[in-house]
C-alpha positions as a printed NumPy array, in Angstrom:
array([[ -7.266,  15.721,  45.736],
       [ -5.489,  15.732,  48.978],
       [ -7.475,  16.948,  52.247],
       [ -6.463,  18.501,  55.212],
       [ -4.754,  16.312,  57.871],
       [ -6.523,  18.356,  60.532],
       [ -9.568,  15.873,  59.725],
       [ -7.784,  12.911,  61.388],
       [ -7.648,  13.097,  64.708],
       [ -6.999,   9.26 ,  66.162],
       [ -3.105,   8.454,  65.431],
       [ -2.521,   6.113,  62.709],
       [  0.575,   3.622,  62.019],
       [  1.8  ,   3.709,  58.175],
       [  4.782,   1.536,  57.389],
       [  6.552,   0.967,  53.97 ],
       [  7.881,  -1.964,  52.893],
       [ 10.8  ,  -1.251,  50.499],
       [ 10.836,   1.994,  51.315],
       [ 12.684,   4.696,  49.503],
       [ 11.698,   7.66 ,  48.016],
       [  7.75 ,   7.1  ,  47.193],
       [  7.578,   6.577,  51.179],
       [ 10.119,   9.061,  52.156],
       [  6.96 ,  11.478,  49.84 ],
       [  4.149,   9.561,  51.613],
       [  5.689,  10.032,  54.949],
       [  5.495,  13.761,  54.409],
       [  2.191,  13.802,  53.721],
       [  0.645,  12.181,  56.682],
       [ -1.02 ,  13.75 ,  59.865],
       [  1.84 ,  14.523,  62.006],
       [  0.718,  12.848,  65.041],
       [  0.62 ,   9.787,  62.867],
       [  3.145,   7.147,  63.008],
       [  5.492,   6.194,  60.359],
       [  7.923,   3.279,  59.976],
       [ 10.151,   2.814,  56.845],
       [ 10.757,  -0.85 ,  56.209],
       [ 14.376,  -1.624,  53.586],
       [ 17.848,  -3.354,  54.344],
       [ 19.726,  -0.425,  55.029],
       [ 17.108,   2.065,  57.503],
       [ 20.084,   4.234,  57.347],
       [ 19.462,   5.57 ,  54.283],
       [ 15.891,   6.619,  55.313],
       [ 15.647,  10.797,  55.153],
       [ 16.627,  12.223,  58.587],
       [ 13.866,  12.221,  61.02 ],
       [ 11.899,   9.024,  59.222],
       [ 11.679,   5.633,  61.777],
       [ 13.173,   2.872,  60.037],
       [ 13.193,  -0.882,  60.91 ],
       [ 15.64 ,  -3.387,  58.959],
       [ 13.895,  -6.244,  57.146],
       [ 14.734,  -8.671,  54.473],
       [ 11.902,  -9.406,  52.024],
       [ 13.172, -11.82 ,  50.139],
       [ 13.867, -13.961,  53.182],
       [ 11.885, -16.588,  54.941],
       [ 11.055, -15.051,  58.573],
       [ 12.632, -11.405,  57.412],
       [  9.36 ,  -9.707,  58.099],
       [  8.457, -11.762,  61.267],
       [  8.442,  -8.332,  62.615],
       [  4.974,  -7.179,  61.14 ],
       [  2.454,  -8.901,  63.583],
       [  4.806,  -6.89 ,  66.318],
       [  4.928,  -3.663,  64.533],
       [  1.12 ,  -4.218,  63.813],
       [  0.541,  -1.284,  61.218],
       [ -2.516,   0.447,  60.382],
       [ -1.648,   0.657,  57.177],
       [  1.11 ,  -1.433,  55.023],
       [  2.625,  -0.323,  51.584],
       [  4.605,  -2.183,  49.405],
       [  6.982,  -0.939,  47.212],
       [  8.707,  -4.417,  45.646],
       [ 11.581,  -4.409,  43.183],
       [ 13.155,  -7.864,  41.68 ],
       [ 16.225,  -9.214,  42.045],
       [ 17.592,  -9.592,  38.575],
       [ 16.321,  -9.075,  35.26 ],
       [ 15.583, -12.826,  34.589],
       [ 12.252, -14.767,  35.442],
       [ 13.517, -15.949,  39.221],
       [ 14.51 , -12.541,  39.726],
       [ 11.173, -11.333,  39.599],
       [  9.828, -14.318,  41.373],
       [ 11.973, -13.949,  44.025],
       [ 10.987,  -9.921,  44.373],
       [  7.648, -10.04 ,  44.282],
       [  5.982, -13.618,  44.617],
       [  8.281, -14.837,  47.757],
       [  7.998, -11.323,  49.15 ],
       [  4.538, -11.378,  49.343],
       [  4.516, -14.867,  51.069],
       [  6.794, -13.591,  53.404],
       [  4.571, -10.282,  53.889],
       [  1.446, -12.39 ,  54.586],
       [  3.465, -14.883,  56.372],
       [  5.077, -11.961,  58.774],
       [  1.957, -10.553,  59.394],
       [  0.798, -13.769,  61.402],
       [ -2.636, -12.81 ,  63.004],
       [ -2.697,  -8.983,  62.655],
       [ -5.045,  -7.145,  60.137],
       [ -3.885,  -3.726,  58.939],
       [ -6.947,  -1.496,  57.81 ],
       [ -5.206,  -2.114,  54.172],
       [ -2.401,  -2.707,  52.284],
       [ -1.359,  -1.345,  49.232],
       [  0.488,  -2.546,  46.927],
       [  2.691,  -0.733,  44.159],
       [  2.783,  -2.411,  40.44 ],
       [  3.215,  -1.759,  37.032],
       [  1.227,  -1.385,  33.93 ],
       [  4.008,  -4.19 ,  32.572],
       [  1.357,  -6.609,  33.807],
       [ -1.142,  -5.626,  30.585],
       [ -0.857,  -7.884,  27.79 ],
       [ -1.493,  -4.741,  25.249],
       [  1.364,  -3.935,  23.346],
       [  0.438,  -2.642,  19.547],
       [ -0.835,   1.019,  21.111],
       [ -4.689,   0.42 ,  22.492],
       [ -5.97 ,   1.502,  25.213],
       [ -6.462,  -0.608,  28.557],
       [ -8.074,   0.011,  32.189],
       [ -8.311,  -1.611,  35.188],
       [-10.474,  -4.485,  33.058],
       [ -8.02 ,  -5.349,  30.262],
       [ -6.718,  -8.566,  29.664],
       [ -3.317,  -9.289,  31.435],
       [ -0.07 , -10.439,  29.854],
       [  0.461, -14.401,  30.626],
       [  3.781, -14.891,  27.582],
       [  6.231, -12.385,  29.524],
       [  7.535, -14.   ,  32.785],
       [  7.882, -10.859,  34.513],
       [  5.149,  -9.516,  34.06 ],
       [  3.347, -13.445,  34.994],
       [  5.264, -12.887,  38.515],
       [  3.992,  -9.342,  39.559],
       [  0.692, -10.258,  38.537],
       [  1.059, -13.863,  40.656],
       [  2.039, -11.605,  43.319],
       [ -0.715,  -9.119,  43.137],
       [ -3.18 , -12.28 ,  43.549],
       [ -1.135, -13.81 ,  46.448],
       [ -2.241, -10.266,  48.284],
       [ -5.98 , -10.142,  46.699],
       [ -6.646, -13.633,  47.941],
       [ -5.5  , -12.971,  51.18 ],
       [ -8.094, -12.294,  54.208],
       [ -6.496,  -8.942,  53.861],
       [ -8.253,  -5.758,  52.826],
       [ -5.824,  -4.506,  49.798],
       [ -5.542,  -2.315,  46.278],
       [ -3.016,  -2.879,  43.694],
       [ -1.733,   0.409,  41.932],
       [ -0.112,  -0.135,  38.503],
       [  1.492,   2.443,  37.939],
       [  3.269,   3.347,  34.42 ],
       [  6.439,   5.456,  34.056],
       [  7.031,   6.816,  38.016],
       [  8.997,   9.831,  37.294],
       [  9.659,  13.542,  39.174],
       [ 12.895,  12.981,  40.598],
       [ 15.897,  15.232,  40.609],
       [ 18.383,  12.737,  38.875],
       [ 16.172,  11.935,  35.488],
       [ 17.692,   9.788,  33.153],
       [ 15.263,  10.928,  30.103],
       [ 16.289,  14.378,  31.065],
       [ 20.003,  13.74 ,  30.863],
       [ 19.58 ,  11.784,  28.067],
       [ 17.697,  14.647,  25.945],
       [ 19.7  ,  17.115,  27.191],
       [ 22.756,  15.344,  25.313],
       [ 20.999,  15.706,  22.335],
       [ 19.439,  11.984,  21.934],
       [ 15.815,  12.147,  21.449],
       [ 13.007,   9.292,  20.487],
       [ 12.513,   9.434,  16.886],
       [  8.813,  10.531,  15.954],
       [  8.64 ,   7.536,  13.552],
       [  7.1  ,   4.817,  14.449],
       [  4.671,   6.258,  16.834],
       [  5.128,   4.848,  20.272],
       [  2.991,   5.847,  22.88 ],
       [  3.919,   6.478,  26.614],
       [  2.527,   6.674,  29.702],
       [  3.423,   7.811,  32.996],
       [  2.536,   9.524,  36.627],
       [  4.085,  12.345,  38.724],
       [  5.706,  10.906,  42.116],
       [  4.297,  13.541,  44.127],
       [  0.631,  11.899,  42.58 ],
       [  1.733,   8.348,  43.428],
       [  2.291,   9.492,  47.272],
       [ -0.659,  11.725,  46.997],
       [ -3.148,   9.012,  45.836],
       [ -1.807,   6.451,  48.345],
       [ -2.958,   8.692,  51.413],
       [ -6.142,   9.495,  48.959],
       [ -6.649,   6.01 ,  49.583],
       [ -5.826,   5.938,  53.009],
       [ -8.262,   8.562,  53.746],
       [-10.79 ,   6.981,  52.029],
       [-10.428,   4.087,  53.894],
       [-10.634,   6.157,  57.199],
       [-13.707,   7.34 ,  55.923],
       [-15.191,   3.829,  55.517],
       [-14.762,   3.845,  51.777],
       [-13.681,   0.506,  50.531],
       [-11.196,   0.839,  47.566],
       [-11.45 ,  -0.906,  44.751],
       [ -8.992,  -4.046,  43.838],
       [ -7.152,  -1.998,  41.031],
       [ -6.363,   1.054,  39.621],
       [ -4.163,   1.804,  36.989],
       [ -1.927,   5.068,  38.142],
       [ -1.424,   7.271,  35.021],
       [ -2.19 ,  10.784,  34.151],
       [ -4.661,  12.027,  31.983],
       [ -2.731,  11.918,  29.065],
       [ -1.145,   9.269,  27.208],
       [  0.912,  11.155,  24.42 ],
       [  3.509,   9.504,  21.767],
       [  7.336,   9.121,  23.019],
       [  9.124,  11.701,  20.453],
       [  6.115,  14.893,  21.478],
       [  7.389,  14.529,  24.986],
       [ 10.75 ,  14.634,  24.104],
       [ 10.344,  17.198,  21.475],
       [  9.538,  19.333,  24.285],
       [ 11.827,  18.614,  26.733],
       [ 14.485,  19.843,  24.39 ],
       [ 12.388,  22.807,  23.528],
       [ 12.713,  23.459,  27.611],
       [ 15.795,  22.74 ,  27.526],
       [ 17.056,  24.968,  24.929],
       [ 19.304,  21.507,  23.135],
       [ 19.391,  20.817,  19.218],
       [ 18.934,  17.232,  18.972],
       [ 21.939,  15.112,  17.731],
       [ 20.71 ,  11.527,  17.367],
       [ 17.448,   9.976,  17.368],
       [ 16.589,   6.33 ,  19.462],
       [ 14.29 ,   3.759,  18.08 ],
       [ 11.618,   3.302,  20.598],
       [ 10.608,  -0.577,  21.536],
       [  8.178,  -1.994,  19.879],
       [  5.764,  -2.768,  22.412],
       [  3.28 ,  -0.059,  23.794],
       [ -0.233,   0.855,  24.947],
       [ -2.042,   4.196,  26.063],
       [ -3.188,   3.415,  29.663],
       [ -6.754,   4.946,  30.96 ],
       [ -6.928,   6.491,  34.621],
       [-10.637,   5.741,  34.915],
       [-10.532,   4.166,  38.561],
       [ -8.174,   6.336,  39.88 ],
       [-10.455,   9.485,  38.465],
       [-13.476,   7.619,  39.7  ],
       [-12.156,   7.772,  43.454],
       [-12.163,  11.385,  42.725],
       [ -8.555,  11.885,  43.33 ],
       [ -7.494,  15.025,  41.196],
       [ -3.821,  14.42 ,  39.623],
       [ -1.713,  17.529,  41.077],
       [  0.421,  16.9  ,  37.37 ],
       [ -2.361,  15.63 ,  34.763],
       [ -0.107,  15.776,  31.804],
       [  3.669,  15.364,  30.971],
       [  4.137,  19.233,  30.801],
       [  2.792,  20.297,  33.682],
       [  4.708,  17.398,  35.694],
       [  7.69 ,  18.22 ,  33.944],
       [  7.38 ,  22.16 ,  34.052],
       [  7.335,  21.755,  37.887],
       [ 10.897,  19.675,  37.403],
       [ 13.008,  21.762,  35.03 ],
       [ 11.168,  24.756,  37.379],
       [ 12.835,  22.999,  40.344],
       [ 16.041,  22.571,  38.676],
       [ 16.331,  26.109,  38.095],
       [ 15.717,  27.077,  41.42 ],
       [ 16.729,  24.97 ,  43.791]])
């Protein structure tokens, strides 16, 4: 649940490493007598009115800048750089030495890191939390979770977030895709997972505020909502909302798991979008009315 901002009164620093749209959503939560710095290639692109710093990541000395800029509070947002195994290396594992490297002597109050639920080595349909076992066969997944330690180890204060199917933008692929009549066939059950982007941003300054507070967060939460449901009954309705007859039907992959949001619930964070149709209600509700 998000508080008031009124409760902060000392000006805090937030920058975003990677940023795009998750921080452009963060940034509009904060206090506005708080400081906020966008860190990505191309600052440019940041939403008018956002402060934006160029930085390379993936480059040895591209985030020298940090000990300067000396945030209060660092998120990262890391992507890879290909599909294949060095890819993600090179995204997340060198990034994060070159985070903890550019930070040189300052301490942020925390940093938080975004991840995925790709790191879980469950893949016939259990459930996992925050204490399941992690995947060590897939090579991406081996990277984000080498990267995730690189940043626990360190004499850093820092959460990881895995979060599981990020959606609540206005240019949705599923959506597109369903409303050309292709839809996830309801055979064999596959089970998805996802979060609202709004509930992302809104849990990272839940965070934040707990850590104002002098609550210490734990190492990792696992960012879903409260309902893990199969692929085609999302689907199905979306093209209920959406008033399409279903043409074709996609095999989903084989590999799947229903995620639990027990940490994230436990910090006593309430999901503004608990379930896909509430999250997506809000969208197609958007769409309509823009």
């Amino acid at each position: 649940m998000l508080e008031q901002p009124e409760q902060f009164h000392a000006p805090r620093h937030v920058a975003v490493l990677g940023c795009g749209d998750l921080g452009s959503r963060l940034a509009d939560l904060l206090p506005q007598h708080w400081q906020f710095t966008g860190l990505r290639r191309e600052p440019a692109a940041l939403p008018e009115g956002l402060q934006g710093l160029s930085v390379d990541y993936t480059r040895p000395g591209g985030l020298s800048s940090l000990e300067r800029l000396a945030p209060d509070y660092l998120v990262t947002t890391l992507k890879p750089l290909g599909r294949g195994p060095a890819g993600y290396r090179a995204g997340f594992v060198t990034a994060t030495e070159n985070l903890l490297g550019g930070l040189g002597a300052h301490r942020p109050a925390a940093i938080l890191m975004i991840s995925s639920t790709r790191v879980y080595a469950e893949h016939r349909g259990g459930w996992i939390d925050e204490r399941s076992a992690l995947d060590t066969d897939d090579p991406a997944a081996a990277a984000i979770v080498a990267a995730e330690q690189q940043l626990l180890d360190s004499p850093h204060r820092a959460a990881v977030l895995r979060c599981a199917g990020i959606y609540g933008g206005a240019d949705s692929r599923l959506l597109s895709r369903i409303a050309g009549g292709e839809v996830c066939a309801a055979q064999p059950v596959h089970f998805s997972n996802r979060i609202h982007r709004d509930d992302v941003a809104g849990f990272l300054l839940h965070l934040i505020q707990g850590v104002e507070r002098g609550v210490e967060p734990e190492l990792h939460y696992t960012c879903v909502d409260d309902a893990p449901v199969p692929q085609y009954d999302v689907e199905r309705w979306l093209a209920q909302q959406l008033g399409t007859e279903p043409q074709t039907q996609r095999t989903p992959g084989e590999r799947h798991k229903r995620c639990s949001n027990r940490a994230l619930t436990a910090s006593g964070y309430r999901l503004l979008y608990p379930d896909f149709r509430s999250g997506y209600g809000a969208l197609l509700a958007s769409r309509s009315n823009p």
